[in-house]
Each structure stands twice: as structure tokens, then as C-alpha cells.
LOLOKE-242129 format. One record per atom (N, C-alpha, C): z, y, x. Coordinates in steps of 0.2 Angstrom, whole numbers, padded with zeros to 4 digits, always signed. Each point is the difference from the previous one (the first is absolute). Layout:
! LOLOKE-242129
ZYX ...
//
This chain:
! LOLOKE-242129
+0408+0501+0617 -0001-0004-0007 +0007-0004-0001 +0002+0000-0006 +0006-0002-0003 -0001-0007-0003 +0002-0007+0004 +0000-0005-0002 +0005-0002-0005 +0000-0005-0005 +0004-0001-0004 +0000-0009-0003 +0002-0004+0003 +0001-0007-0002 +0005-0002-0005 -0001-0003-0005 +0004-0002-0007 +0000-0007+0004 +0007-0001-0006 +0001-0008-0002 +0005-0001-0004 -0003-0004-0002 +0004-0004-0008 +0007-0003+0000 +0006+0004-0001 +0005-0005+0002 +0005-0001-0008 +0005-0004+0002 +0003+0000-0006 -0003-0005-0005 +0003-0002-0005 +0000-0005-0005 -0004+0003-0007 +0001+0009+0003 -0004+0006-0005 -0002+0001+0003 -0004-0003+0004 -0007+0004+0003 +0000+0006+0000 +0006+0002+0005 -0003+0008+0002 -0003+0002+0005 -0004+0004+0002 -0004+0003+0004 +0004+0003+0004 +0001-0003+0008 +0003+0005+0006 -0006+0004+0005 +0002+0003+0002 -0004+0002+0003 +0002+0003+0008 -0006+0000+0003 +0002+0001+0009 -0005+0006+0001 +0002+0004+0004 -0004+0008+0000 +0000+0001+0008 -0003+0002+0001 -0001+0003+0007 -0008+0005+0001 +0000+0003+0007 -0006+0004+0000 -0003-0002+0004 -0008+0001+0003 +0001-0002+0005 +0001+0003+0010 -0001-0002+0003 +0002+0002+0007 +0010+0002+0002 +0003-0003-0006 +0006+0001+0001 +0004-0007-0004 +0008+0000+0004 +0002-0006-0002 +0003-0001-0005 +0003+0007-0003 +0003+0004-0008 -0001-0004-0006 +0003-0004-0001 -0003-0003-0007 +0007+0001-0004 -0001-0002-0008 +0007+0000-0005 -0003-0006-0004 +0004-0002-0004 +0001-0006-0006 +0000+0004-0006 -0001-0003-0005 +0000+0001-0007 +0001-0007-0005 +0008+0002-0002 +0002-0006-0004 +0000-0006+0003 +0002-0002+0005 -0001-0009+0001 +0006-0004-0003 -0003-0002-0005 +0002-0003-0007 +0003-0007+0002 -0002-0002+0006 +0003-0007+0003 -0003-0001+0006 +0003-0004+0004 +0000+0000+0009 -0010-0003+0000 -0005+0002+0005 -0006-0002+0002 -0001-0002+0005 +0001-0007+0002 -0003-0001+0007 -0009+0005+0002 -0003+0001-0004 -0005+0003-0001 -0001+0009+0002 +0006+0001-0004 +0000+0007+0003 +0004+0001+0006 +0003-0004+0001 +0004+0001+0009 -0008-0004+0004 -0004-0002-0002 -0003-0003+0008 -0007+0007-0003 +0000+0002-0004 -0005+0008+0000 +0004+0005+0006 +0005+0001-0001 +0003+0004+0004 +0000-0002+0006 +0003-0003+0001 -0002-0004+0009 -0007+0000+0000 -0005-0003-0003 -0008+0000+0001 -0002+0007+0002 +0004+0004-0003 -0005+0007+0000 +0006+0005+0005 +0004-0003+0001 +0004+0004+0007 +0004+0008-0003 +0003-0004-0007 +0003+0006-0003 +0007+0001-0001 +0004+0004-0001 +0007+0002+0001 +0001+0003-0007 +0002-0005-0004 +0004+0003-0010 +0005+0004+0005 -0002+0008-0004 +0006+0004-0002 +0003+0000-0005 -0001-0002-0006 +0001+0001-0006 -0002-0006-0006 +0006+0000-0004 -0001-0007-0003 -0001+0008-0006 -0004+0001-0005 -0001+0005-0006 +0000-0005-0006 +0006+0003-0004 +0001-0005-0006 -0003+0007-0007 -0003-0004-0004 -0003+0002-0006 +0007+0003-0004 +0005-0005+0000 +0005-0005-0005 +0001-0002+0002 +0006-0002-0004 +0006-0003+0004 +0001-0009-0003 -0005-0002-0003 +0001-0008-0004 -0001-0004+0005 +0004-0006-0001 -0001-0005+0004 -0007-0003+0002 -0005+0000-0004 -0005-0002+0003 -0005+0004+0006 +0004+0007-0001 -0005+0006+0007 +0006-0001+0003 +0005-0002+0001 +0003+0001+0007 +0002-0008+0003 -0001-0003-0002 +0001-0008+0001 -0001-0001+0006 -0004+0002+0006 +0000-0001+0004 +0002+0004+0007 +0007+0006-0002 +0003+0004+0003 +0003-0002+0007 +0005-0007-0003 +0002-0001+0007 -0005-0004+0005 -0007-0005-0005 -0003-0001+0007 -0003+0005+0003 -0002+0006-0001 -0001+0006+0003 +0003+0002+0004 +0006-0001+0000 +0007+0003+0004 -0001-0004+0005 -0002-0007-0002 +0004-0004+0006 -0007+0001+0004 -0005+0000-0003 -0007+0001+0004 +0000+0006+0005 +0001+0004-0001 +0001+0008+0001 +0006+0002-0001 +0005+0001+0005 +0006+0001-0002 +0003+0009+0002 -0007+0003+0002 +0001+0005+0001 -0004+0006-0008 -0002-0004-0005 -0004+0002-0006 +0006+0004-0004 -0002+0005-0004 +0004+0003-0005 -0002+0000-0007 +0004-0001-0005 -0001+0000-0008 -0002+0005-0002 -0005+0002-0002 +0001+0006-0005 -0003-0002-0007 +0005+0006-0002 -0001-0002-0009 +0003+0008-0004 -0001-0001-0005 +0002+0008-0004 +0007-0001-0002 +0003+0006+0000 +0005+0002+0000 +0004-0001-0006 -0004-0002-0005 +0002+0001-0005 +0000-0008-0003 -0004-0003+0003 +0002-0010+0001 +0004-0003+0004 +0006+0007+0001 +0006-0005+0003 +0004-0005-0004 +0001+0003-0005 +0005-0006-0006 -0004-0006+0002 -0007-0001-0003 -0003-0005-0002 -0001-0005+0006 +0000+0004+0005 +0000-0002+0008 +0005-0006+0001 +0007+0004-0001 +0007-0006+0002 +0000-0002-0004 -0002-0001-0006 +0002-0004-0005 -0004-0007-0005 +0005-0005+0001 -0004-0006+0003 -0004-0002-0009 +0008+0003-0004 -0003-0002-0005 -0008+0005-0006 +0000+0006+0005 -0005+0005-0002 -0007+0000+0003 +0002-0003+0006 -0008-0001+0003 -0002-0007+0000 +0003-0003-0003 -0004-0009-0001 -0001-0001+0007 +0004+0000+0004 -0001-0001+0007 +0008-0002+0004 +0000+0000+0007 +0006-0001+0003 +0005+0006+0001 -0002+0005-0003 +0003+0006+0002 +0004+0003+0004 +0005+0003+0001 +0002+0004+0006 -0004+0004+0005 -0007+0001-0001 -0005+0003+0003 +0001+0008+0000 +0001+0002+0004 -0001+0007+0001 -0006+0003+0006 +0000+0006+0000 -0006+0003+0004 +0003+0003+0008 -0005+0002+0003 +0000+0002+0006 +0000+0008-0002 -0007+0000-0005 -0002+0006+0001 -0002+0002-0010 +0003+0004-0001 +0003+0000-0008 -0008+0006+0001 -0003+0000-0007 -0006+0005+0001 +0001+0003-0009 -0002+0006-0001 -0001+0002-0004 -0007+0003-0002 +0001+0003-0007 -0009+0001-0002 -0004+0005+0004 -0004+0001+0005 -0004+0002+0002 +0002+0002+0008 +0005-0005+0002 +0001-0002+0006 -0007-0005+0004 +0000+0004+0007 -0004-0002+0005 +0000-0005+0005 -0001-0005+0000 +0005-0002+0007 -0010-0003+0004 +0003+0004+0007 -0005-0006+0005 +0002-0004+0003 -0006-0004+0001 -0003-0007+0004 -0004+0000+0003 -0001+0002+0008 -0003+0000+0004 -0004+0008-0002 -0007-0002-0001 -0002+0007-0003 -0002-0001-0009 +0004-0004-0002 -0001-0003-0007 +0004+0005-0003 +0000+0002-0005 +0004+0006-0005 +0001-0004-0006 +0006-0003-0002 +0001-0003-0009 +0004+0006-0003 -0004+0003-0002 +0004+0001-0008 +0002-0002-0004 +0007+0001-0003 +0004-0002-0003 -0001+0002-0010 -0003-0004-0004 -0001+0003-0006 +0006-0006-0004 +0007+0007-0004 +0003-0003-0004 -0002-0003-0007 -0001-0006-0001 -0004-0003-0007 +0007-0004-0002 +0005+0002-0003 +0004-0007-0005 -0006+0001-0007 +0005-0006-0004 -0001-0002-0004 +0000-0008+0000 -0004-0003+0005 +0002-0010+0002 +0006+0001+0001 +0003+0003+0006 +0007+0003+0002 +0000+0006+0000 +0008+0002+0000 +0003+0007+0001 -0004+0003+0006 -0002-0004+0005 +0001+0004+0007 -0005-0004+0001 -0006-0001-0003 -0007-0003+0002 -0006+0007+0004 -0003-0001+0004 -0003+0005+0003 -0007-0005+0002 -0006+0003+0002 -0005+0001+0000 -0001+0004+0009 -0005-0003+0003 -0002+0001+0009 -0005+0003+0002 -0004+0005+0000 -0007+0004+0001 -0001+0000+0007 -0002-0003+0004 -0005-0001+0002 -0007+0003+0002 -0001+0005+0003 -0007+0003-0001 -0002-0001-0007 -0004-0006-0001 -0002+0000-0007 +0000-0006-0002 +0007-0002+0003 +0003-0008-0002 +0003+0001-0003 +0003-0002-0008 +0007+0000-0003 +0003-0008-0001 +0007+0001+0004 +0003-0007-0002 +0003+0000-0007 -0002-0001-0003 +0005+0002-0008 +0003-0006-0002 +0003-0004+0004 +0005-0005-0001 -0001-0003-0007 +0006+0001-0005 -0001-0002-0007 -0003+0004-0005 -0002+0006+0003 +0000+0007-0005 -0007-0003-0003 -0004+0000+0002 -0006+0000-0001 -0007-0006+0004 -0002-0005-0007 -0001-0006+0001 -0011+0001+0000 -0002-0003+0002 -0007-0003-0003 -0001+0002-0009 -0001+0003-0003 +0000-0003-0008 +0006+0002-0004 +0007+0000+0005 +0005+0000-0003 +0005+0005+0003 +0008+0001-0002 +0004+0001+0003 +0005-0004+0003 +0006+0004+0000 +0006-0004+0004 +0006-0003-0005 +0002-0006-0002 +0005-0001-0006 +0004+0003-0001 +0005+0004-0005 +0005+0007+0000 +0007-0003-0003 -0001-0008-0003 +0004-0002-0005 +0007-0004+0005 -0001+0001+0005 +0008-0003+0006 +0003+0005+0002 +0004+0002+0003 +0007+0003+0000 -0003+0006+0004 +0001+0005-0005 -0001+0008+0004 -0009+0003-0001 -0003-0007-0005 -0006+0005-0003 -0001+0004-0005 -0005+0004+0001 -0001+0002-0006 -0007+0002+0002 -0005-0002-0008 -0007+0001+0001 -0003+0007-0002 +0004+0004-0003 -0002+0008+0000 +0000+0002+0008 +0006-0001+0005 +0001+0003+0005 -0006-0003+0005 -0001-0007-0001 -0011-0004+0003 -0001+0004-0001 -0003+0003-0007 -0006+0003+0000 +0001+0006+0000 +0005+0006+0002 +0000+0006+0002 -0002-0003+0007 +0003-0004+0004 -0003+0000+0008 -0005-0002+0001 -0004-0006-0006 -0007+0002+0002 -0005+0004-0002 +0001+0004-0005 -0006+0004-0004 +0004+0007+0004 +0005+0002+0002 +0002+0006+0003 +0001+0002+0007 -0001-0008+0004 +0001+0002+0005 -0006-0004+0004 -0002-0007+0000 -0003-0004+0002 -0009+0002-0003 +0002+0001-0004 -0008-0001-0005 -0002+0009+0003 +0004+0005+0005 -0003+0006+0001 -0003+0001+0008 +0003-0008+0002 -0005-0002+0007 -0008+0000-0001 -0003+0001+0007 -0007-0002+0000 -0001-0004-0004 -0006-0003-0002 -0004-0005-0006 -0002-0006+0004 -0002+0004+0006 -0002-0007+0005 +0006-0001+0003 +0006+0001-0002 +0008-0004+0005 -0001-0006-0001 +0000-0005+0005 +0001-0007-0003 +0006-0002+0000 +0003-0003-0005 +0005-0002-0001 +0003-0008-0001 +0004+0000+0005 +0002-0008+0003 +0006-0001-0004 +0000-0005-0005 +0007+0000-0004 +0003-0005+0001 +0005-0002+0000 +0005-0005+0001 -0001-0007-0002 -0005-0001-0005 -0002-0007-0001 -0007+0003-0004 -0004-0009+0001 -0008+0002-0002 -0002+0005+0005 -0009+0002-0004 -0006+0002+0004 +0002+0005+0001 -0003+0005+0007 +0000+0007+0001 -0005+0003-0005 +0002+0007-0002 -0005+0003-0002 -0001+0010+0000 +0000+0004-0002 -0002+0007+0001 +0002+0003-0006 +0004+0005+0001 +0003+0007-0005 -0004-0001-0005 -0008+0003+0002 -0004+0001-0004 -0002-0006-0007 -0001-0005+0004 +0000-0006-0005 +0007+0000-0006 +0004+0000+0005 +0006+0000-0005 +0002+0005-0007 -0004+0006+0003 +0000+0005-0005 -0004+0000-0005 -0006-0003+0001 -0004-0001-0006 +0002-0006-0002 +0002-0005+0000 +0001-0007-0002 +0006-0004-0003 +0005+0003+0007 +0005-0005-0001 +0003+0002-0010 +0001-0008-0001 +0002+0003-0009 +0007+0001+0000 +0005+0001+0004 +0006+0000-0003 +0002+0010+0003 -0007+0003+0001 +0002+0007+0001 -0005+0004-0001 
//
């Protein structure tokens, strides 16, 4: 069984997330937006070893919390797509402290494992150039791409809202119906809802 603990971090409330399976001690991060005494005593609680910090994007408020990660785990590696290197080092492009680079650069339909976790790599810009999306069995991390009701803002540096909705209606929206999908801020919700509902697609 594949565990998954959120937490609210940042001043934009974004959703990080802590992943692990169980009988093993394989876990990854997603987006920690800002340092969490909370998510470091889950880890110790549960007797787990972060291999991987998985970033959505590259904006300051999903990576905020990189060097406590570092310092916490100092043997942890970044990954992020390849194609959000610009936005990565760049302090003034990711509303963040930039100079941030990856460990592990990932492109669209690249695999990486985690213990016996399998993340799929799905390339979505449109929030950003080099925004991607994390499959899961039937978990989708959709960072900024894809919200509860809504999508991801396209109007900051390197959006564009045609290139959104080619990655959700042509790539996201041909997953299963029951994916549930964990987005970067606000409530989780499922492909299928989104396809019939959401109004901005």
C-alpha cells in the first residue's frame, strides 16, 4: 500500500507531499514549498530514507523548502524537468531564491524508481515552460497544471494558457477517470470529475 501525507506549507498554501509504500523505507517529497518541523518528524516517525525531493516547477513557493531538505537529508536528490532549468537558476523568473538546479533532469515519459514505486514523468507546461505532472499507480501529482474546479495561472513568465490546456485535455484528461489527482494547492480531486466539470476546460 502506497502511503501519502500532505502538508500546507508556504504563505500560498501549497501542498507537499510525503510518499512512501509500505514494508519499505523508499520514500520521495513533492514540492516542499517551505521547511516543516512536521514533515521531518513523519519521516523519523515512520523510519523513512527521502530519496528524492520531485518538483512540479520551479516557483518559489514549491521549492522553499529545498535546503531544509538538504540539511535534513543530505544525501536526497532534486529532480525536476529539463526543460525548467532557466526558471530553476533564475531568481528573478521563479519568484523564489533561485540558483536551484536538479540532480536528476527528467523528460516527458521518463520513469524513475522508488523503492518498488514507479513515477512517471508527464510533460504539462503551460504554468511553466518545464511544468510536469507525477503518475503514480493511480495518483497524479499535477503540481500547478491542474486544480480542484480550476487550473494553473499562465499570466507569469513563460505561460501560456493554450499550451495548459493542450496538456490537460491531450494528455492528463486521457488518464483513467478514477486517477485521483493531488494538485499543488486546494482539495484533491479525480480526472473524471474534472472532465466533466471543471469550467475553465
Amino acid at each position: 500500500m502506497i502511503n501519502i501525507k500532505s502538508y500546507i506549507l508556504s504563505a500560498f498554501g501549497t501542498n507537499c507531499y510525503l510518499v512512501w509504500k509500505d514494508g519499505s523505507p523508499d520514500a520521495f517529497i513533492v514540492d516542499p514549498g517551505a521547511p516543516s518541523a512536521a514533515l521531518q518528524a513523519d519521516v523519523e516517525k515512520n523510519g523513512l530514507d527521502p530519496k528524492y525531493i520531485v518538483l512540479t516547477h520551479g516557483h518559489g513557493d514549491h521549492t522553499g523548502g529545498l535546503a531544509f531538505c538538504k540539511e535534513c537529508w543530505p544525501d536526497i536528490k532534486v529532480v525536476a524537468s529539463k526543460k525548467e532549468e532557466k526558471l530553476l537558476y533564475s531568481r528573478r523568473d521563479s519568484y523564489g531564491k533561485g540558483g536551484i538546479t536538479a540532480d536528476v533532469w527528467t523528460h516527458d515519459g521518463d520513469v524513475l524508481k522508488v523503492g518498488d514505486m514507479e513515477l512517471k514523468f508527464i510533460s504539462t507546461p503551460g504554468h511553466t515552460p518545464g511544468g510536469q505532472c507525477v503518475l503514480v499507480d493511480r495518483t497524479l501529482f499535477s503540481g500547478d497544471t491542474l486544480f480542484h474546479a480550476s487550473v494553473g495561472r499562465t499570466d507569469l513568465w513563460g505561460g501560456s494558457f493554450e499550451d495548459l490546456l493542450d496538456s490537460i485535455t491531450k494528455k492528463l484528461f486521457l488518464l483513467p477517470e478514477d486517477t485521483t489527482v493531488l494538485p499543488g494547492h486546494m482539495d484533491a480531486t479525480t480526472i473524471g470529475w474534472e472532465m466533466r466539470y471543471n469550467p475553465f476546460v
